[in-house]
VOPAGU-2260 file (C-alpha; in pm, 1 decimal, decimal comma):
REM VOPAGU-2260
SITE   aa  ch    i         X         Y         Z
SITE  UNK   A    0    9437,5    9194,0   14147,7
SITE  UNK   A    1    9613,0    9210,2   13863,8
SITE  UNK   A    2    9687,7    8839,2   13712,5
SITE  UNK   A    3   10005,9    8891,1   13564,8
SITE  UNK   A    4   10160,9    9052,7   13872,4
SITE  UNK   A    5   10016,5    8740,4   14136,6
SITE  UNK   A    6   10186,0    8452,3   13888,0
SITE  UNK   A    7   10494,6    8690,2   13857,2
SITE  UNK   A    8   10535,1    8679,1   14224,3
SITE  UNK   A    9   10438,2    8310,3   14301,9
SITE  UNK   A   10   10683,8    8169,5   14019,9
SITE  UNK   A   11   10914,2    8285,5   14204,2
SITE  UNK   A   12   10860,7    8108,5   14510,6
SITE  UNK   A   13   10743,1    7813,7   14310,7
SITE  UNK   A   14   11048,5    7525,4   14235,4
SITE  UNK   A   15   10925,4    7423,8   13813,2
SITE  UNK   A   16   11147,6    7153,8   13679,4
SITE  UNK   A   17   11191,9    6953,1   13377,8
SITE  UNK   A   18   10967,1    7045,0   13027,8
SITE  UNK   A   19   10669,2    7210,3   13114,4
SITE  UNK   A   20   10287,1    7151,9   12962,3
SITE  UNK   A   21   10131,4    7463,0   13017,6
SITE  UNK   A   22    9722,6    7491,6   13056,1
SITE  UNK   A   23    9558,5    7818,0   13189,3
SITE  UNK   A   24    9177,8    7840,4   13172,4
SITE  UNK   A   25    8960,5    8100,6   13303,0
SITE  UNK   A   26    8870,8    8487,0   13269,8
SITE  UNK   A   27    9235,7    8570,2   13357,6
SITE  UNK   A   28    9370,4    8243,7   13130,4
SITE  UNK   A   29    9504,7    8515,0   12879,5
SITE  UNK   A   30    9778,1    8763,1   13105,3
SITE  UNK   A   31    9824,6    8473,1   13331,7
SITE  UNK   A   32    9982,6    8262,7   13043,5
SITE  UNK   A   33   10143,0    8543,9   12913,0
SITE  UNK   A   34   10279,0    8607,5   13251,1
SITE  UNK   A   35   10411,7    8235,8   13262,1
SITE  UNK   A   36   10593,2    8240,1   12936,9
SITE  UNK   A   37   10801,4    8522,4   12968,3
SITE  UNK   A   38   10882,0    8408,4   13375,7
SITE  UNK   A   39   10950,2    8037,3   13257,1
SITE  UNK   A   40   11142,8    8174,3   12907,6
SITE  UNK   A   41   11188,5    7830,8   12648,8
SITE  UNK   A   42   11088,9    7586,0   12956,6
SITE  UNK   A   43   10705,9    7554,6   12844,7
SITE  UNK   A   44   10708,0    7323,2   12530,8
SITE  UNK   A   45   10305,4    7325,9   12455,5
SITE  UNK   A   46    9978,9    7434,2   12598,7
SITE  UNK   A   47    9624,7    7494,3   12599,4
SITE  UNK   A   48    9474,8    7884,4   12692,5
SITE  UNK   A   49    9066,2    7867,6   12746,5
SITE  UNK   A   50    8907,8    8235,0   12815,4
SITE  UNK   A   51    8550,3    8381,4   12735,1
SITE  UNK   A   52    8737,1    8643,1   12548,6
SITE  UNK   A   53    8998,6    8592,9   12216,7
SITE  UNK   A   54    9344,5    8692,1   12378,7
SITE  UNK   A   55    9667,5    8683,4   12206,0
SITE  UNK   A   56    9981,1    8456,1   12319,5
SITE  UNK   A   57   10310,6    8541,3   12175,4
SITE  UNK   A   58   10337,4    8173,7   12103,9
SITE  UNK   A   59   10326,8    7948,1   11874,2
SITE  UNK   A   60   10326,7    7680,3   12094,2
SITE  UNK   A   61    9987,8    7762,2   12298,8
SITE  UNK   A   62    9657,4    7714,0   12117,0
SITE  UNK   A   63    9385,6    7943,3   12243,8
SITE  UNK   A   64    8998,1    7880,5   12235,8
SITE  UNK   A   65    8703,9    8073,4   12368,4
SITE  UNK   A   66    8492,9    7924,2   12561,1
SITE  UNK   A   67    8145,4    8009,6   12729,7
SITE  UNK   A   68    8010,4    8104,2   13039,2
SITE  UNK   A   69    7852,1    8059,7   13237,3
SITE  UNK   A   70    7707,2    7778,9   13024,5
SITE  UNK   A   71    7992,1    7565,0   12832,8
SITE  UNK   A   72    8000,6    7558,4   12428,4
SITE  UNK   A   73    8161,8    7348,8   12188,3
SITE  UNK   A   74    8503,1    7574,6   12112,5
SITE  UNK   A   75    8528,1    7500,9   12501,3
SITE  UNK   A   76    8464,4    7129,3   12506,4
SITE  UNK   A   77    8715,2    7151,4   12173,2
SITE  UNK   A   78    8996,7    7330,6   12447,7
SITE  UNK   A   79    8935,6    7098,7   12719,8
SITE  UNK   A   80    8982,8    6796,2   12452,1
SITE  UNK   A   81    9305,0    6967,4   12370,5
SITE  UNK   A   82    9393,1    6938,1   12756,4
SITE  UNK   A   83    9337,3    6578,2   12758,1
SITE  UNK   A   84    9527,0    6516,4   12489,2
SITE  UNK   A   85    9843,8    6708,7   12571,6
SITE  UNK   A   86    9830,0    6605,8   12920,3
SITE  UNK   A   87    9740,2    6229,2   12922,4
SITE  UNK   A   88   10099,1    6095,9   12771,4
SITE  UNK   A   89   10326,5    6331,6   12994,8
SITE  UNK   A   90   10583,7    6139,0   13179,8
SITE  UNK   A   91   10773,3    6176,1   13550,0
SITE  UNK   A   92   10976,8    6459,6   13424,6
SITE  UNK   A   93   10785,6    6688,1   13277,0
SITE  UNK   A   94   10550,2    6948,9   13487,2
SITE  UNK   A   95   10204,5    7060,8   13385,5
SITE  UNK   A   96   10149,7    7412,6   13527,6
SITE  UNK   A   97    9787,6    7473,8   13550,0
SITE  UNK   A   98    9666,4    7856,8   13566,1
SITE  UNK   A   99    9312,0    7883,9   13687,8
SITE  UNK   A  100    9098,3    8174,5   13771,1
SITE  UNK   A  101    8744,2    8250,1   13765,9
SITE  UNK   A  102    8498,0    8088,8   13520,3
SITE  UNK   A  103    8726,0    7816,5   13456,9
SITE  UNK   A  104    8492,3    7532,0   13530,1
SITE  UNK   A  105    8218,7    7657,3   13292,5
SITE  UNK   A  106    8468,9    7758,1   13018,7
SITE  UNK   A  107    8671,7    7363,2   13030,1
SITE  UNK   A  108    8389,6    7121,2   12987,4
SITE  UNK   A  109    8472,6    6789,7   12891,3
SITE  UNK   A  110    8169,0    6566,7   12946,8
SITE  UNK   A  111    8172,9    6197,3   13118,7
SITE  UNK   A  112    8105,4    5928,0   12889,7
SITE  UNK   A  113    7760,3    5891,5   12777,8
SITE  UNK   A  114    7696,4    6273,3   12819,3
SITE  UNK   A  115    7691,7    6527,7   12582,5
SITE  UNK   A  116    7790,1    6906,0   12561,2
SITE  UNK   A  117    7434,6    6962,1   12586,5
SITE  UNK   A  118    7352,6    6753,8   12792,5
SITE  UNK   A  119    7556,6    6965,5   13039,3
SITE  UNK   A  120    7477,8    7268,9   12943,7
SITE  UNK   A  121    7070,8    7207,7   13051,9
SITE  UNK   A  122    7192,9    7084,6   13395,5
SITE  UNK   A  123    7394,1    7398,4   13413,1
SITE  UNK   A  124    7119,1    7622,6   13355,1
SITE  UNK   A  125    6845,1    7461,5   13525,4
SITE  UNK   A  126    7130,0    7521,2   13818,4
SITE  UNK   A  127    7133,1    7844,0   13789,8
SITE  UNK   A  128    6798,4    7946,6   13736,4
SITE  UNK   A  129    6760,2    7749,8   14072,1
SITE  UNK   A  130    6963,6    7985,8   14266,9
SITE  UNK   A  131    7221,1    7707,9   14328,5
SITE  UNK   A  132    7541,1    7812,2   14489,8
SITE  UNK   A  133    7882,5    7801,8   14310,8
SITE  UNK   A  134    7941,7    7502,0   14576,4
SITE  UNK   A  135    7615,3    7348,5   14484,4
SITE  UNK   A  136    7682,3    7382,6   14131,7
SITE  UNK   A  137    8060,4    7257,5   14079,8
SITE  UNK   A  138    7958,2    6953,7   14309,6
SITE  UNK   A  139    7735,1    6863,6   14024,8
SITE  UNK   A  140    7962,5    6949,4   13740,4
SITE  UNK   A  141    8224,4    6740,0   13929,1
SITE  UNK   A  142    8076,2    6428,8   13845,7
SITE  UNK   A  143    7972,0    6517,5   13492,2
SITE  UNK   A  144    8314,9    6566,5   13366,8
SITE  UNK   A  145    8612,9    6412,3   13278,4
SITE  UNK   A  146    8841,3    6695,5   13397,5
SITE  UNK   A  147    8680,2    6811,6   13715,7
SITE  UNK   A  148    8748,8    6683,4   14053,6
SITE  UNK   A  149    9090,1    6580,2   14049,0
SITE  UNK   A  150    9056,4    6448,0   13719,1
SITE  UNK   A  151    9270,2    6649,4   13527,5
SITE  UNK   A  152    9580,6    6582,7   13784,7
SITE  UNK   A  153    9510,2    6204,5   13779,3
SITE  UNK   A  154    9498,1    6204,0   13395,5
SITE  UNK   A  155    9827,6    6392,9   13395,5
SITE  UNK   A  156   10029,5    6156,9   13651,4
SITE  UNK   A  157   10296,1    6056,7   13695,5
SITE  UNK   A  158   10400,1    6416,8   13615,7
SITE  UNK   A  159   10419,0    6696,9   13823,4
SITE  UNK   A  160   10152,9    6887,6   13861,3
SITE  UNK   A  161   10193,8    7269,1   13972,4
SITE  UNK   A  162    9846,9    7452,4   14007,6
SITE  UNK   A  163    9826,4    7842,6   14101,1
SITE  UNK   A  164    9492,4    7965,2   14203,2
SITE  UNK   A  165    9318,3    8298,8   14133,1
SITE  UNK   A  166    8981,8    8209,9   14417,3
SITE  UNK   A  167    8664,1    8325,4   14288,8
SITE  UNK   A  168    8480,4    8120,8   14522,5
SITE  UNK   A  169    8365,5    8209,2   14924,2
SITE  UNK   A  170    8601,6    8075,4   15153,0
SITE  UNK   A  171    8858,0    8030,1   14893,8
SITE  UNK   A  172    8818,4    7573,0   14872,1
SITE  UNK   A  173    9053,3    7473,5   14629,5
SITE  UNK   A  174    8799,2    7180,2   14612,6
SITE  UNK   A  175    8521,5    7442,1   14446,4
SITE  UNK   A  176    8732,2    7689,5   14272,4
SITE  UNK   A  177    8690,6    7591,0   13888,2
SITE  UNK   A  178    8554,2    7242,0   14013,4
SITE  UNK   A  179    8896,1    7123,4   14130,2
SITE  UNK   A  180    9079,4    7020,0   13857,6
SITE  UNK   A  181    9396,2    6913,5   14037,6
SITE  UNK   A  182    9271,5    6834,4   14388,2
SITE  UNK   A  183    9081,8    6559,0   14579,8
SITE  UNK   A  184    8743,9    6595,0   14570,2
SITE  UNK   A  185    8540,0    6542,5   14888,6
SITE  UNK   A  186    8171,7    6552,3   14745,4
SITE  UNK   A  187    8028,5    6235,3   14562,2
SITE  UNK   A  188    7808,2    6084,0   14297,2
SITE  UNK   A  189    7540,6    6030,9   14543,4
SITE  UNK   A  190    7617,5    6460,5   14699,0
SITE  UNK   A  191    7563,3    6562,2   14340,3
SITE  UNK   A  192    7211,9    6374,1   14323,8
SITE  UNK   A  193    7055,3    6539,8   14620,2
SITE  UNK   A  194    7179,6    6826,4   14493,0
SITE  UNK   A  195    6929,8    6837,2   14216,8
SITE  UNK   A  196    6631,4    6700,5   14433,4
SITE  UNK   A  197    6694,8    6969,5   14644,3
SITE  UNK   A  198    6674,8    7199,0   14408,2
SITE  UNK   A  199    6368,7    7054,0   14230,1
SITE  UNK   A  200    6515,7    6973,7   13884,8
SITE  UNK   A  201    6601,5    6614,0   13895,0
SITE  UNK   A  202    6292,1    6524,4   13697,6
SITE  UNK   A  203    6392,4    6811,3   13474,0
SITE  UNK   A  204    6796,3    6714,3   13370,8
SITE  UNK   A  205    6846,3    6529,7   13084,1
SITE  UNK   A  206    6765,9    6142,3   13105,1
SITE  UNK   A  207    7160,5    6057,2   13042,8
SITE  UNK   A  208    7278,6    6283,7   13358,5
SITE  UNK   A  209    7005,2    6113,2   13604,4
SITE  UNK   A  210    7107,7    5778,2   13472,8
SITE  UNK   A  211    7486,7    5895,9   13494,6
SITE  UNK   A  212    7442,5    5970,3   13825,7
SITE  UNK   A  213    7232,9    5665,1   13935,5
SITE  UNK   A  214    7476,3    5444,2   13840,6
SITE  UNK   A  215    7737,4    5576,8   14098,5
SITE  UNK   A  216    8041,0    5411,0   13956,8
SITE  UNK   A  217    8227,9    5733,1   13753,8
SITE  UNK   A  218    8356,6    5884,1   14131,3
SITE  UNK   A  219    8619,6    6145,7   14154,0
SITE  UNK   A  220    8940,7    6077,0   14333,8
SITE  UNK   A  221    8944,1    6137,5   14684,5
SITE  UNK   A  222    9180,7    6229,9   14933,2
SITE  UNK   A  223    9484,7    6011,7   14939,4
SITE  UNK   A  224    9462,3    5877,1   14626,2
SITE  UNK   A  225    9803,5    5830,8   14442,9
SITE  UNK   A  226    9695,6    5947,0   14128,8
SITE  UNK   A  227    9718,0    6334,2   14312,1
SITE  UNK   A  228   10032,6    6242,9   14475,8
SITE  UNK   A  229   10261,6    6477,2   14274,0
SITE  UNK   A  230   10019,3    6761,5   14269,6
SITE  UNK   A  231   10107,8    7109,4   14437,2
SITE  UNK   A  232    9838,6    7395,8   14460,8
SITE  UNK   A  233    9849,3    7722,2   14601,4
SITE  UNK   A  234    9604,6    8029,4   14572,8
SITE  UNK   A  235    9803,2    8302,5   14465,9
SITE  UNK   A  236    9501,1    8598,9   14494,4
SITE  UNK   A  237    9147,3    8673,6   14620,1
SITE  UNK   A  238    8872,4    8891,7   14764,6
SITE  UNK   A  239    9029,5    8930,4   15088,2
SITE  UNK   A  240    9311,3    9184,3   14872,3
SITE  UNK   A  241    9044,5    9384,8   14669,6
SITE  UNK   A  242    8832,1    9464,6   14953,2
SITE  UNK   A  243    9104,9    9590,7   15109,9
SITE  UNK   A  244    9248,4    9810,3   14828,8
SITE  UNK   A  245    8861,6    9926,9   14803,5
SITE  UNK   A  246    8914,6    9996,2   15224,2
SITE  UNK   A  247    9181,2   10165,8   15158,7
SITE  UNK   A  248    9102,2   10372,0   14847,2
SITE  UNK   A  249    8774,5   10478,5   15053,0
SITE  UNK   A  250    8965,5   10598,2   15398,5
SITE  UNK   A  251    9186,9   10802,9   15105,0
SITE  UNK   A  252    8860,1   11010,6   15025,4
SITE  UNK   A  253    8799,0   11051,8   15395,3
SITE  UNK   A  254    8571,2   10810,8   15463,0
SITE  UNK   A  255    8574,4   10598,6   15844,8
SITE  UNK   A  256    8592,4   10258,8   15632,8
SITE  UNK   A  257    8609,8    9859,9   15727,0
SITE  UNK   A  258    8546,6    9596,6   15526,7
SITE  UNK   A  259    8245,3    9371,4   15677,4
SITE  UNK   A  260    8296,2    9056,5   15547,8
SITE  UNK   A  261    8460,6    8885,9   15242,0
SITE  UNK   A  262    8234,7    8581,1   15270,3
SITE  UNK   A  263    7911,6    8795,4   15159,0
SITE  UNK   A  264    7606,3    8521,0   15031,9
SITE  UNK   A  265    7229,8    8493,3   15039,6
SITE  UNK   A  266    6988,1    8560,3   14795,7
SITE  UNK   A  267    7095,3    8873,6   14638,5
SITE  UNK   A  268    6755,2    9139,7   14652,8
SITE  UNK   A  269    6771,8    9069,7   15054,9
SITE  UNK   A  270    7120,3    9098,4   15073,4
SITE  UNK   A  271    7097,7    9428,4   14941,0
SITE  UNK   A  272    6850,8    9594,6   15188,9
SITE  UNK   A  273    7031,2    9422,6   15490,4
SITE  UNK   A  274    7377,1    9569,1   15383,8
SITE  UNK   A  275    7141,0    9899,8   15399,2
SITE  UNK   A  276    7061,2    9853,1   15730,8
SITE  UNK   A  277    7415,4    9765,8   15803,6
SITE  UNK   A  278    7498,9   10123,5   15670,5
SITE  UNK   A  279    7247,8   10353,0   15858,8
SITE  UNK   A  280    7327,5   10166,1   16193,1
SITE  UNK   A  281    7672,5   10225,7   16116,1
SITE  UNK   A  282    7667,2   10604,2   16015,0
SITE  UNK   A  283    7473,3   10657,0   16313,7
SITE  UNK   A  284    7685,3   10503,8   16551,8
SITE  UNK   A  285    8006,7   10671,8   16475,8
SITE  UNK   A  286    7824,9   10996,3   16319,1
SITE  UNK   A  287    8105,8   11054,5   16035,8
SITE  UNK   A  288    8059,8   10989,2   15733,1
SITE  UNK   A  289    8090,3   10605,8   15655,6
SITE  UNK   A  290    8209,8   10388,3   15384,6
SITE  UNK   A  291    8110,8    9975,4   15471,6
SITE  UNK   A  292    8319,2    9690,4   15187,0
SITE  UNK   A  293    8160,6    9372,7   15129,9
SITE  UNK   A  294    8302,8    9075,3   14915,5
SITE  UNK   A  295    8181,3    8808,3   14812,1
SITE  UNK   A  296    7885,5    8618,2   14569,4
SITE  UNK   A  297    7556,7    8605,8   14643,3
SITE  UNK   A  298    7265,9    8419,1   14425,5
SITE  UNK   A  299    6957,6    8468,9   14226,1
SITE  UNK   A  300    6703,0    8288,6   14229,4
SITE  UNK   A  301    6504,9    8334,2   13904,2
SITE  UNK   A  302    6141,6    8329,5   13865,8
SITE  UNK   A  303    6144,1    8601,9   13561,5
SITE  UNK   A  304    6209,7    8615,0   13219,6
SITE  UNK   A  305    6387,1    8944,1   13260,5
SITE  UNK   A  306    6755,9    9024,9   13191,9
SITE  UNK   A  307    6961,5    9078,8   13463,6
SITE  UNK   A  308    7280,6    8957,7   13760,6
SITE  UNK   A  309    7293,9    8937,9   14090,6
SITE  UNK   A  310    7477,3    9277,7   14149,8
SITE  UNK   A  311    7191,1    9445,4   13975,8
SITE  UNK   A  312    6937,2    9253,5   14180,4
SITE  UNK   A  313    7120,4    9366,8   14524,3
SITE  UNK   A  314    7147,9    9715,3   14401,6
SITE  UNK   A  315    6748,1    9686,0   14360,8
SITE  UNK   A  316    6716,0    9569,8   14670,3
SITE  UNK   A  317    6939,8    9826,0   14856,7
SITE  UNK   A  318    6759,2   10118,8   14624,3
SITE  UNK   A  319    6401,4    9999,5   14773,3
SITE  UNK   A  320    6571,8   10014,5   15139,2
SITE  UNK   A  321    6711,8   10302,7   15070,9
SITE  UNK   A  322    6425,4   10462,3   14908,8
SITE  UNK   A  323    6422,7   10859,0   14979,7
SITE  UNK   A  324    6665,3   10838,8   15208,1
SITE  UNK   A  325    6946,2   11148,1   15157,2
SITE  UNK   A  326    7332,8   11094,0   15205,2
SITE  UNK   A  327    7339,4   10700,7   15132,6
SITE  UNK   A  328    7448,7   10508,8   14822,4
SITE  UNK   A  329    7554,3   10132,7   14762,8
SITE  UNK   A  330    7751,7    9989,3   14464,9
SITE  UNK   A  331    7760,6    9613,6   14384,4
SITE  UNK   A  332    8016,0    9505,7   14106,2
SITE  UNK   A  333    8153,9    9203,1   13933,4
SITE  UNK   A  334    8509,5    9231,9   13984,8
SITE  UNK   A  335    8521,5    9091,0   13629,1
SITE  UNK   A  336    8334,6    9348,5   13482,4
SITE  UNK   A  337    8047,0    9142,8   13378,9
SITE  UNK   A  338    7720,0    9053,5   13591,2
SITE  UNK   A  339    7539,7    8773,0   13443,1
SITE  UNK   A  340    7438,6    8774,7   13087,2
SITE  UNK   A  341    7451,0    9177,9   13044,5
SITE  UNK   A  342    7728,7    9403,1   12954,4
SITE  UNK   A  343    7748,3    9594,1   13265,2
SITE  UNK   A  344    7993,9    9487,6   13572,9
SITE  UNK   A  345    7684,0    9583,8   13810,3
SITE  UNK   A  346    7483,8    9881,8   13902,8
SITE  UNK   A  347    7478,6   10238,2   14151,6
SITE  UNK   A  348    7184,2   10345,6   14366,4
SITE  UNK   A  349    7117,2   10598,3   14605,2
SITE  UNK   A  350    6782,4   10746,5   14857,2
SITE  UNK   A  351    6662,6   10892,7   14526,6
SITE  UNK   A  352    6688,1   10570,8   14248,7
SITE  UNK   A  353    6331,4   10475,1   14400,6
SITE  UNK   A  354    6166,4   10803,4   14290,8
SITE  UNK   A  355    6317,1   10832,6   13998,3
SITE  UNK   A  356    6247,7   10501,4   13870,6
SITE  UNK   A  357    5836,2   10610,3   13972,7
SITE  UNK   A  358    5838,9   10915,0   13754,9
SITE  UNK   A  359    5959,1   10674,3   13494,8
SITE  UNK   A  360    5648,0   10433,5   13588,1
SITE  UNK   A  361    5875,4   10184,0   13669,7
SITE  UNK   A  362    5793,5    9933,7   13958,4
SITE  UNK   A  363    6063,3    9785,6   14156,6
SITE  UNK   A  364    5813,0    9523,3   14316,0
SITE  UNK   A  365    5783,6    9399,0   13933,3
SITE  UNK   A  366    6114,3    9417,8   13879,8
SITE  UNK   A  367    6253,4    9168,5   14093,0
SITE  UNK   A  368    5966,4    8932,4   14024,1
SITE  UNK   A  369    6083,0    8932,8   13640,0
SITE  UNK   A  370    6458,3    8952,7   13724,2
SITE  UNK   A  371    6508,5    9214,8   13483,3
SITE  UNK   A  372    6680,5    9422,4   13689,6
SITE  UNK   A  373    6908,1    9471,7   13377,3
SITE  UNK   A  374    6618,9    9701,4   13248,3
SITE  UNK   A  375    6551,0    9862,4   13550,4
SITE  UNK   A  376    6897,7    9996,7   13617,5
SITE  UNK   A  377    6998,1   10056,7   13181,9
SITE  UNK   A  378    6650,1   10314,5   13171,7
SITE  UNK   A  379    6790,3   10477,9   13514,8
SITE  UNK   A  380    7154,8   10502,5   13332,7
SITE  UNK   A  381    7263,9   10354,8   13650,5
SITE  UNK   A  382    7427,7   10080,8   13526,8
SITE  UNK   A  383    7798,9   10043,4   13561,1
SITE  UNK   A  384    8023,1    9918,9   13261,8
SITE  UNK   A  385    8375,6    9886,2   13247,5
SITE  UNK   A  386    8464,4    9575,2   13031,7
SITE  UNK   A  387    8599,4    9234,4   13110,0
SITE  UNK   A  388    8896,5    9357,5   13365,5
SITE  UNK   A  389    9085,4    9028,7   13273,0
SITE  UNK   A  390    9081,9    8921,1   13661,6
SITE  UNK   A  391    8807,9    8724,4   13899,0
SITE  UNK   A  392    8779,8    8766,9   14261,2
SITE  UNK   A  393    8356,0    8771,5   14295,1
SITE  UNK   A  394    8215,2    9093,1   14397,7
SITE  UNK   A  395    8269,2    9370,3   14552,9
SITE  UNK   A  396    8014,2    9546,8   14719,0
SITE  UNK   A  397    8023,6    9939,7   14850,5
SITE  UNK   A  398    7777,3   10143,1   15086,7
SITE  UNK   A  399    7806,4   10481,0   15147,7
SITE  UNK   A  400    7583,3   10675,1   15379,7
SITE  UNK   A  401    7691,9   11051,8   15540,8
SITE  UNK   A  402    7530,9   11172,2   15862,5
SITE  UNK   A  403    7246,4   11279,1   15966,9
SITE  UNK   A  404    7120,7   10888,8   15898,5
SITE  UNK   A  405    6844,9   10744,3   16151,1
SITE  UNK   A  406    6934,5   10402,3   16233,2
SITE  UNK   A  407    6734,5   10094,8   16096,0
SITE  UNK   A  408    6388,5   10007,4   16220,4
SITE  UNK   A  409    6438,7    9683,9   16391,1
């Protein structure tokens, strides 16, 4: 999945005329610029690079800025004011190529007017703390930003606007994936609302984002709108490719492997002990030794104070299912290389994690209900880190078990 490779390949099947404006944002905004300059040689004239890690551009034409994630800060609202201003007086023939990949919405916040940076940032994290879905969540930040939703290719018309997607997002909507920046957006004011009742927080947003909302009149443009009329966007990469190089790579070692799904969701500790029973079921039906790939991005909801992600929180949950069972193990792993707010990409458990983590007195049960699976895993030295990989495509999710396995109890 690596970035500079997919915009190699789909510049070349991609017609770019004229001058281009060049604005790549996300965790692979850094080698998918670079990527783009030396492709499109002296064609780009200026642009914008937002990442949640410095990069270097061999430019002195693109201005880089770090922005954060999951919850937006100021050098990020700074980048995204950048992007409005380069992109708002481009004419007919000139082309703003927008490079997005994962983390892009969080990491280009420009707020609606009347709202503040931190004004989004508390909806954001009362969001996540929720256990709202990536859908859930951009639907909100859609209509609490002057960027989002087809904003960004409205503010740039009447030029053309080229948009290749890296999908970090189930199902791969180019409607969801970094909030839409350069398509129609088929949620509304009143869809982002209920979002938040539904979630139990509208009481608890900031009194400018409820009044924002209530108002109704700041909608996104929708489908047919001329404003999106020049805009092209194609996804150039996602899960579907990693789980398959994981496939692959496993049936290598000898393994009988298939990937399940690449549309893996649900709250992440469950998750984990169903893709468990997935496993045993599986080894005991073929009786070889098995490897099952999942993909996708499951949730959290958090009741703790604990540090943690949602691949360590499955792992937990698949190490309790597992628990002193022999010849199993399951692997869940930001393709990123960074689950939530920790430094590890995700975590590795097998039949014994269970008893280990009892002769260290430590309680699974407890755990979970702190969401500090981040502990958990770090005292086990089960935690996997490998670094931001520069790339986005969700998770990717491994389970291993050799035979003799019983099957589930149903």
């Amino acid at each position: 999945m690596d970035p500079g490779d997919l915009v190699r390949g789909a510049l070349t099947k991609t017609r770019i005329e004229g001058n281009v404006t060049l604005v790549s944002v996300g965790k692979a905004a850094g080698s998918m610029a670079s990527a783009a300059l030396a492709a499109l040689a002296g064609t780009v004239r200026q642009g914008v690079v937002i990442s949640p890690d410095p990069v270097v551009i061999a430019s002195d034409r693109i201005t880089c800025y770090v922005g954060g994630h999951p919850v937006p800060n100021e050098r990020g609202l700074e980048g995204a004011s950048a992007i409005a201003r380069i992109v708002e007086p481009l004419e007919a023939d000139a082309t703003l190529l927008c490079l997005i990949s994962g983390g892009a919405s969080s990491l280009m916040a420009l707020p609606a007017a009347g709202l503040s940076l931190a004004d989004i940032a508390s909806t954001t994290t009362l969001l996540l703390r929720a256990g709202a879905t990536i859908q859930q969540l951009n639907c909100v930040r859609k209509h609490l930003d002057q960027l989002k939703g087809g904003r960004l290719a409205a503010l740039a018309f009447p030029a053309r606007v080229v948009a290749l997607v890296l999908s970090d997002v189930v199902g791969d909507s180019l409607a969801t994936i970094a909030s839409g920046p350069t398509v129609a957006d088929p949620s509304t004011v009143a869809d982002a609302a209920d979002v938040l009742r539904s979630h139990g927080i509208w009481d608890l947003v900031p009194a400018a984002v409820r009044a924002h909302l209530e108002t109704g009149m700041d909608e996104s443009p929708k489908a047919g709108d001329p404003l999106l009329s020049r805009s092209v966007n194609r996804i150039i990469g996602s899960n579907v490719t990693a789980a398959e190089a994981a496939c692959a790579q496993a049936r290598s070692l000898g393994y009988v492997a298939r990937v399940v799904t690449t549309s893996l969701t649900g709250e992440a500790s469950v998750v984990g002990a169903d893709i468990v029973r997935d496993a045993r079921d599986e080894c005991a039906r073929v009786a070889k030794r098995i490897a099952l790939i999942f993909a996708g991005e499951t949730t959290v909801t958090v009741r703790g104070a604990g540090t943690g992600g949602r691949n360590q929180e499955l792992v937990l949950g698949a190490a309790v299912a597992m628990d002193g069972t022999p010849g199993m193990a399951v692997a869940s792993l930001g393709t990123d290389g960074v689950d939530g707010p920790t430094d590890a990409a995700g975590a590795v458990a097998d039949g014994e994690s269970i008893i280990k983590a009892r002769a260290l007195h430590l309680d699974p049960a407890a755990t979970l209900a702190a969401n500090d699976t981040h502990t958990f895993w770090k005292a086990l030295g089960a935690l996997v880190r490998t670094g931001p990989t520069g790339t986005n495509v969700m998770d990717i999710i491994v389970a291993l078990a050799v035979p003799p396995v019983t099957p589930a109890i149903k």
